[in-house]
N, C-alpha and C positions, 0 to 999 in steps of 0.2 A: 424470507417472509415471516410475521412475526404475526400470529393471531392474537386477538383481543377482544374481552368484552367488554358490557355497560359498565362493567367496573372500575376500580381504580386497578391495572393492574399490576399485580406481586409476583410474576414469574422471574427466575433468575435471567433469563434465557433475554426474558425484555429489559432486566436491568443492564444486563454486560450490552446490548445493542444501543442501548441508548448510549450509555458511558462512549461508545466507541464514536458515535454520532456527536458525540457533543465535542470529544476530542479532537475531529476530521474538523469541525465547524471551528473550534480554534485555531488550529493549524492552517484552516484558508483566509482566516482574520491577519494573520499573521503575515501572510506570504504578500497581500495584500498591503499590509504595512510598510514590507519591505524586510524583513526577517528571512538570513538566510538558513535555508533546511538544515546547516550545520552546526546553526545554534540552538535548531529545535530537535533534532534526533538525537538520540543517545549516542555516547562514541562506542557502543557495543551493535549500533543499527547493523541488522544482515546487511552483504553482501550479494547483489544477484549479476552473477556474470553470464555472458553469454545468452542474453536476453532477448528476447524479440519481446514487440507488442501484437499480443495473444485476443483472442475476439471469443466472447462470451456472448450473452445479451448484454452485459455493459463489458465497458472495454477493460482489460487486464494484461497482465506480463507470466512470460511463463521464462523459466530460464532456472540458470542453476545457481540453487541457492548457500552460501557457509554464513554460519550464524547466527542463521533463524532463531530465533527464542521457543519455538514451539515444534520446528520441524528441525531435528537436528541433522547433524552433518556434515560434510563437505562435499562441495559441489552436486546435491541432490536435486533433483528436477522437479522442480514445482511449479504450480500457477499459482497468482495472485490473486488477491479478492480484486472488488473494484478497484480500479483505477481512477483517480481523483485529478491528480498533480503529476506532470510530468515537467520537469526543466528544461528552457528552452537548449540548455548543455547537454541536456542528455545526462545529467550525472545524478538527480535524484527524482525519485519518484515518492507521492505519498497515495498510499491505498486506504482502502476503509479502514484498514487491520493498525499500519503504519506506516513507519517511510522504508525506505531501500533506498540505500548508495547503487549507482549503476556503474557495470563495472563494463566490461565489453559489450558492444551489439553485436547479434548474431549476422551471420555474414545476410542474410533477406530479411534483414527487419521489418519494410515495407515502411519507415517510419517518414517517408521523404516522399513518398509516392502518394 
């Protein structure tokens, strides 16, 4: 959640939110087009293996992550921001943040049920 007043606002905090909102909003112009995740994510996009779809108040993935650009590591356990875009494959997902290559589902993903 992102506070604001009567003003124009100048926090950084609202400029990076925005950017990431405008980028989500291109990304689902795109999917919509017909554009596959492969031409839109970097060939450095994380890896999230061993993932379930994880319940927040909006929906998210938690699983383990190599490659993150912010959270490093290998196979480190993370959850996602929202959840946006999931393929009917199961092979990518795009979050608020970015996309994710889907690598295994965890054994009760719950994603079928």
């Amino acid at each position: 959640m992102l506070l604001f007043g009567l003003q124009t606002p100048t926090d950084a905090m609202f400029t990076f939110q925005v950017a990431r909102l405008v980028a989500l909003a291109a990304d689902l112009e795109r999917v919509r087009l017909g554009v596959l995740p492969a031409a839109m994510a970097n060939e450095d996009a994380p890896i999230l293996d061993r993932w379930i779809l994880a319940q927040r108040i909006v929906p998210s993935l938690a699983g383990l992550s190599t490659g993150h650009p912010r959270l490093g590591g290998e196979n480190r356990l993370i959850g996602t921001s929202d959840l946006w875009l999931l393929s009917e494959d199961r092979a990518w997902a795009r979050t608020l943040s970015r996309w994710y290559r889907l690598g295994r589902p965890a054994e009760q993903s719950g994603l079928d049920s």
